[in-house]
N, C-alpha and C positions, 0 to 999 in steps of 0.2 A: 714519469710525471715531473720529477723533481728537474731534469735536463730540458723538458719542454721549458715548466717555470725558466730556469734560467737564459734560454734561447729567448724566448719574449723578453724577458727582463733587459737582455743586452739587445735586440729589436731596438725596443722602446728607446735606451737612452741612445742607441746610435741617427733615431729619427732627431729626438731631441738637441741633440749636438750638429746635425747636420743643418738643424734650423737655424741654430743658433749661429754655426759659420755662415751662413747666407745669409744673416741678417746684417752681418760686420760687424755684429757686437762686443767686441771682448771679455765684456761682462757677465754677459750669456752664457759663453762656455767659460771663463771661471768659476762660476756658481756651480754649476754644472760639474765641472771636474774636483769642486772642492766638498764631494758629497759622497764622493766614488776610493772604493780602495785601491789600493795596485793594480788587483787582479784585474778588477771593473777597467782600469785605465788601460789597460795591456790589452783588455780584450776587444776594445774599443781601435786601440791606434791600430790594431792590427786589421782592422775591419774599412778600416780608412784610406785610400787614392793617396801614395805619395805627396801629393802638392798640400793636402788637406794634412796629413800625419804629420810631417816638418813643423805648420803653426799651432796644431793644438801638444805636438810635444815641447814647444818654445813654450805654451803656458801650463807646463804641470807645474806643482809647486817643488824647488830642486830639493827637497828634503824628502821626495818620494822616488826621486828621478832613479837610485838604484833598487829600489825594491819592485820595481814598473820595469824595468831592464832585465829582471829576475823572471819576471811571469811572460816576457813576451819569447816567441820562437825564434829557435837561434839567425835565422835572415832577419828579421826584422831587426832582433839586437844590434844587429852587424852595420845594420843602417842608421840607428840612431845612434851609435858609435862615434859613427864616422862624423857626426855632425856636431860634435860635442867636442871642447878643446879639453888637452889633459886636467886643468885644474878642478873644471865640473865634473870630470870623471871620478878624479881622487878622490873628489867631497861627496858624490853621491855613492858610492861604495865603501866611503869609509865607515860607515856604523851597519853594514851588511849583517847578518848572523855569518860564522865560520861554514856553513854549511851551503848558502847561500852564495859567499865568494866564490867559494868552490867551484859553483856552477856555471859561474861565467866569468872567472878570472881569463883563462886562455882566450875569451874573445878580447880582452882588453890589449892598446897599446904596452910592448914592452917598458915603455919610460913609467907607463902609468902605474903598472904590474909592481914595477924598482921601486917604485915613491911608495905605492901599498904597502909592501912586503916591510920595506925599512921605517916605517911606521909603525910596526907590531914589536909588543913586545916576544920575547924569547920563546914563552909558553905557546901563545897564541901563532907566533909562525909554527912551533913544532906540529899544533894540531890540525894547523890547512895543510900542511906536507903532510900529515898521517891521512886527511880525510881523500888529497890529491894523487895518494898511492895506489888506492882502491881502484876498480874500472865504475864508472859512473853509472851504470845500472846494476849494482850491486847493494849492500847493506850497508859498506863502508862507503859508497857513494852517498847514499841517501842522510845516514847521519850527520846528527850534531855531536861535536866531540865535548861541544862546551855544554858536561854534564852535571846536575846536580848529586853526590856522594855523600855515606853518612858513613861513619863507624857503627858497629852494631852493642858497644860498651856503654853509648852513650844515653843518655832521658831524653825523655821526649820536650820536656823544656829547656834542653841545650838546642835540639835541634829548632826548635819556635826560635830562641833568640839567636840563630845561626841564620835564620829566613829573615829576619828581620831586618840583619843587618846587612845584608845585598842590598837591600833599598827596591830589586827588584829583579821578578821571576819571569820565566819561560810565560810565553806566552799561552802554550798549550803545556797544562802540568798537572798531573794526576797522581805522579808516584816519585818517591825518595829511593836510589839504589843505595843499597849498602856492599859496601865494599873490605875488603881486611887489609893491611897496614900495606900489603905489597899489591893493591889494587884487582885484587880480585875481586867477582862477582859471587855476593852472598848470600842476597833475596831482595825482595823491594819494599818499602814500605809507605801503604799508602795515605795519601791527605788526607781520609776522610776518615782514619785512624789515629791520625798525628791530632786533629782535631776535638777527637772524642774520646780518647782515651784518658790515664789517672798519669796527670804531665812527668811525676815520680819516678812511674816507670820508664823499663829500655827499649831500648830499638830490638833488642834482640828478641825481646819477649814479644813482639805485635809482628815481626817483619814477612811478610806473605814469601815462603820459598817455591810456589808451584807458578808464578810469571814467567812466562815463555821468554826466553833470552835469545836472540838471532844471530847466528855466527857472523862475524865480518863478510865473509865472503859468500854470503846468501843471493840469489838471484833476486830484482827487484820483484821479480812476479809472483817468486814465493812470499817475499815479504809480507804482498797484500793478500794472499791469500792466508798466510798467518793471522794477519789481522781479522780478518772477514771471519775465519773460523770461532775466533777464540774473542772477537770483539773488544779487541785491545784498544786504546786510546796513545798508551805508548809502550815505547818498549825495549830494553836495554841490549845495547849493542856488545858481543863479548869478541875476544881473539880466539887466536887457538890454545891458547894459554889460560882462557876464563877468565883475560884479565878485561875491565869495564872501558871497553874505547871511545862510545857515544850511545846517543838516545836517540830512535826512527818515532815519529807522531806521528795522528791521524793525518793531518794536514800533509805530510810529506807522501801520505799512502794514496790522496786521492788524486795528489800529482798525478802520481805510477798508474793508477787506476786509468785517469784520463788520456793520456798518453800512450798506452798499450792500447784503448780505444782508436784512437786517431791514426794509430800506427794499423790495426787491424783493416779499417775499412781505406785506410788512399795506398798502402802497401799493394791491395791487391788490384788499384789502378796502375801501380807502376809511377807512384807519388811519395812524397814525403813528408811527411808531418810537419817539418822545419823550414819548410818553406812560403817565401812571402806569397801569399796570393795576390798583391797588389806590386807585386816585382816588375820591373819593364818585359814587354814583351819578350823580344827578342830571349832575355835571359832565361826568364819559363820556358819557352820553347826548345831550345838546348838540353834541359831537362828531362824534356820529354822525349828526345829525339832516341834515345837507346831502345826504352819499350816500345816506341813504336816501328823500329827499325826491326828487333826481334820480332814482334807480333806479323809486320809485313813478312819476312824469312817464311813463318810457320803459314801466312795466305797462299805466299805463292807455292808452296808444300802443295797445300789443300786443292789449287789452283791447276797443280800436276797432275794432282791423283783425278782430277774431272776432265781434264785436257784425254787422259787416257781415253774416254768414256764419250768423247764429242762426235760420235757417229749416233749412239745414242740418244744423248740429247737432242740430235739433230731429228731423226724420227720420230722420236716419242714426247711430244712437245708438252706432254702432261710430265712427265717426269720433270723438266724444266721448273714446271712448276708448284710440284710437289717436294722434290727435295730438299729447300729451305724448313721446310717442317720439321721432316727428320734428324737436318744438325740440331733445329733450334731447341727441341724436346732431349736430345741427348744432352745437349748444352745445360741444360736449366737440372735437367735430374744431374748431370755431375757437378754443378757450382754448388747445390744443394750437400751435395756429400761434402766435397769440398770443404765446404764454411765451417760445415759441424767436424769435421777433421782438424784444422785450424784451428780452431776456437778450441777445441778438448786438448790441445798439444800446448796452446799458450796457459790454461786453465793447470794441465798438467794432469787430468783426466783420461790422456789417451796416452799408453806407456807400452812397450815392447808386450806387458806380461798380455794388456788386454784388444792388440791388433787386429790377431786372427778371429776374436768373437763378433770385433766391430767389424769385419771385412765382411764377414759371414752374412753378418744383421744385414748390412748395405746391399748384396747382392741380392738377398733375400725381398727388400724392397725394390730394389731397379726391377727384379723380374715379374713380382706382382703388378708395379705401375704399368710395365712392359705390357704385360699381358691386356690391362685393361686399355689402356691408350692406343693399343696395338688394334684393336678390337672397333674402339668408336671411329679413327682414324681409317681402316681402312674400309671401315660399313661404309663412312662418306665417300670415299675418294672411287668405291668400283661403282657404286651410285651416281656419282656424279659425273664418271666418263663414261657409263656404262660395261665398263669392264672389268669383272671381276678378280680378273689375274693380276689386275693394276691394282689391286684392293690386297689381295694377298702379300704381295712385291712389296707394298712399305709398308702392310700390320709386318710382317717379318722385319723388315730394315728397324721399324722405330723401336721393336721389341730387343733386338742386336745390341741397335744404338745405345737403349735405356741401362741397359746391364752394363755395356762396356761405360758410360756415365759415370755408374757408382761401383765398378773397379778401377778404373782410373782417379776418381775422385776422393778415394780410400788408398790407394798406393803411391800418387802423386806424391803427395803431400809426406809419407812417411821417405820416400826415396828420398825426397829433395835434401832432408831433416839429416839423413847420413851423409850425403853430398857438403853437408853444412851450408844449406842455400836456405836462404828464408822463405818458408813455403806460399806465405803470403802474398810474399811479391812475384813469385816465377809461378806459384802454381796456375791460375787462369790461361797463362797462356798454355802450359802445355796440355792445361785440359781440354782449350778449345780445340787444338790441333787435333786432339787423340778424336777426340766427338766428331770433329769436323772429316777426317779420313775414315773414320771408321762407317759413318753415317754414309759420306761418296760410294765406300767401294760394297757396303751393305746393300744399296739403295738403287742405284744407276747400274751398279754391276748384274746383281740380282735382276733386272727390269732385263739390261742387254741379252742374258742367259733365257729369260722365262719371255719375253715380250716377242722379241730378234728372232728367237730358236725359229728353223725350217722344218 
């Protein structure tokens, strides 16, 4: 519900702003963009035809222009880059969060990268090199290093006039860690304690020690599932050493959240999240050309295994026209396994210990659907040619097909996993192929043996 809301939301104002460029107004879409946050802006230019994205990123206001560079995907960044000379670059990055830089320092020119870097001071370069150590879908990717720390010796009205005098806080902020002289993590202490408790007392006396602490080198997909579990708002980032290196927020989780999304469903077109949808032809097509060079390899496989079989089809001109049924039903019952395979592996839900009971369940399903699909499938088809043997020929083929569906669609995806291939993106193809040959030599072979026979 909440993603629909949003998809309308961004609908709406991309009709709005396209009226508004068609009217010539400039005024129209300033209003208009001066109403909108980053994210809003990002999700707009990215939704927009080159010619159109260039004038409406000329009028963003440049005091958003790095935080709008932040939220858009890495081509598109790449292209507003390019259009921008170094001095706009360095001022609209220069007030980034450290965790933010992070994320899209590498796409910046080197001169610009020089000028940022020798801008900072000591502390602040040390903590984007600690944040830029990490691999970027990890904990230490996702942190902020620039975090708030207490002593635990201290009252709680040292820490009040300790907040006070920053002038100003995290944007998303829930909790105070406390740390000990050598920067270890000690427990957290949170706002709505600091607020309500007798100011007298210490940190050490109120400080919550059971908040879940996430190693540096946490995967980002555990992260959010830490969160999701335990409904954290934030959460403090430790080393191996338990010393306090940064803080992951909700905001940074639903990143990860959305993003594991997008990567889920175009991974397994053989797509990529980061990429411009409004990029020149020619260049998307490039992109495309690998998957679809493998997916033709595994046609013309499929291609083979019925070239065998072209005496048959050439006789039995129903078979011609039945066999599409049998890939397409084994197709559909293994993308079904498939997905829920997938999906339990990113979740972290599907693990060595629990394989063999889900392989079990899956087969157990293919051969039920098998059975009944097998059943209405070929009541119609010896019905409708009159001939029963042709009814028996592919309730057996589609029942074959079903089962080998949801073993392939349950083993794919754990092979590929040890191969260290992302299942995502390789599994559809090899499922189709498995469905697709197994379904031929099920189906057309069976028909040549039981039809053919003298």
């Amino acid at each position: 519900m909440v993603e629909q809301v949003h998809e309308e939301k961004t609908a709406t104002q991309l009709d709005t702003l396209s009226a508004a460029l068609d009217s010539g107004v400039k005024q129209g879409v300033n209003r208009l963009l001066s109403g909108l946050s980053a994210a809003e802006i990002g999700d707009l230019l990215e939704s927009l035809p080159l010619a159109r994205r260039r004038v409406v990123w000329d009028l963003v206001d440049p005091q958003q222009d790095g935080e709008v560079l932040v939220e858009v995907n890495d081509e598109v960044r790449a292209n507003l880059i390019h259009d921008m000379t170094p001095d706009e670059l360095v001022s609209a990055v220069d007030d980034l969060d450290l965790d933010d830089l992070a994320d899209i320092l590498d796409d910046l020119p080197d001169a610009v990268i020089a000028t940022v870097l020798n801008s900072m001071n000591r502390q602040d370069r040390e903590r984007l090199d600690r944040v830029l150590s990490y691999p970027e879908d990890s904990a230490g990717g996702l942190m902020d290093p620039d975090v708030l720390s207490i002593r635990p010796d201290v009252t709680l009205d040292v820490v009040l006039r300790y907040l006070r005098s920053r002038g100003e806080l995290p944007d998303v902020f829930d909790l105070l860690f406390v740390v000990d002289r050598s920067g270890r993590y000690l427990g957290s202490l949170k706002l709505s304690v600091l607020l309500t408790r007798e100011l007298t007392s210490t940190v050490a006396e109120h400080m919550d020690r059971s908040i879940r602490t996430l190693p540096v080198d946490m995967p980002a997909s555990q992260v959010a599932t830490e969160f999701e579990h335990h409904d954290l708002v934030s959460a403090p980032v430790i080393d191996a050493n338990q010393r306090l290196v940064g803080t992951i927020t909700i905001d940074d989780v639903v990143d990860v959240i959305r993003d594991e999304a997008e990567h889920s469903v175009l991974t397994m077109a053989g797509l990529d999240e980061e990429d411009d949808m409004f990029a020149p032809a020619l260049q998307s097509a490039r992109k495309r050309w690998l998957w679809l060079s493998v997916n033709l390899v595994t046609a013309f496989m499929a291609a083979g295994v019925l070239y065998v079989f072209e005496p048959t089809l050439s006789q039995i001109v129903a078979t011609a026209v039945l066999f599409p049924i049998v890939m397409s039903m084994g197709g559909i019952a293994g993308t079904q396994t498939l997905t829920l395979m997938v999906r339990g592996m990113a979740t972290g839900q599907v693990s060595a210990r629990n394989t063999v009971a889900l392989l079990k369940k899956e087969l157990a399903v293919g051969l039920m659907n098998g059975v009944v699909f097998a059943t209405v499938v070929g009541a119609i088809a010896g019905l409708w040619y009159g001939q029963p043997k042709l009814g028996l020929v592919i309730a057996f083929a589609i029942l074959l097909n079903l089962v080998a569906g949801a073993l392939a669609g349950a083993l794919v995806p754990v092979i590929l996993r040890r191969m260290s291939i992302d299942p995502a993106l390789a599994g559809g193809v090899v499922l189709t192929t498995v469905t697709d040959v197994v379904g031929i030599f099920a189906f057309v072979g069976l028909a040549s043996y039981v039809l053919l026979a003298h």
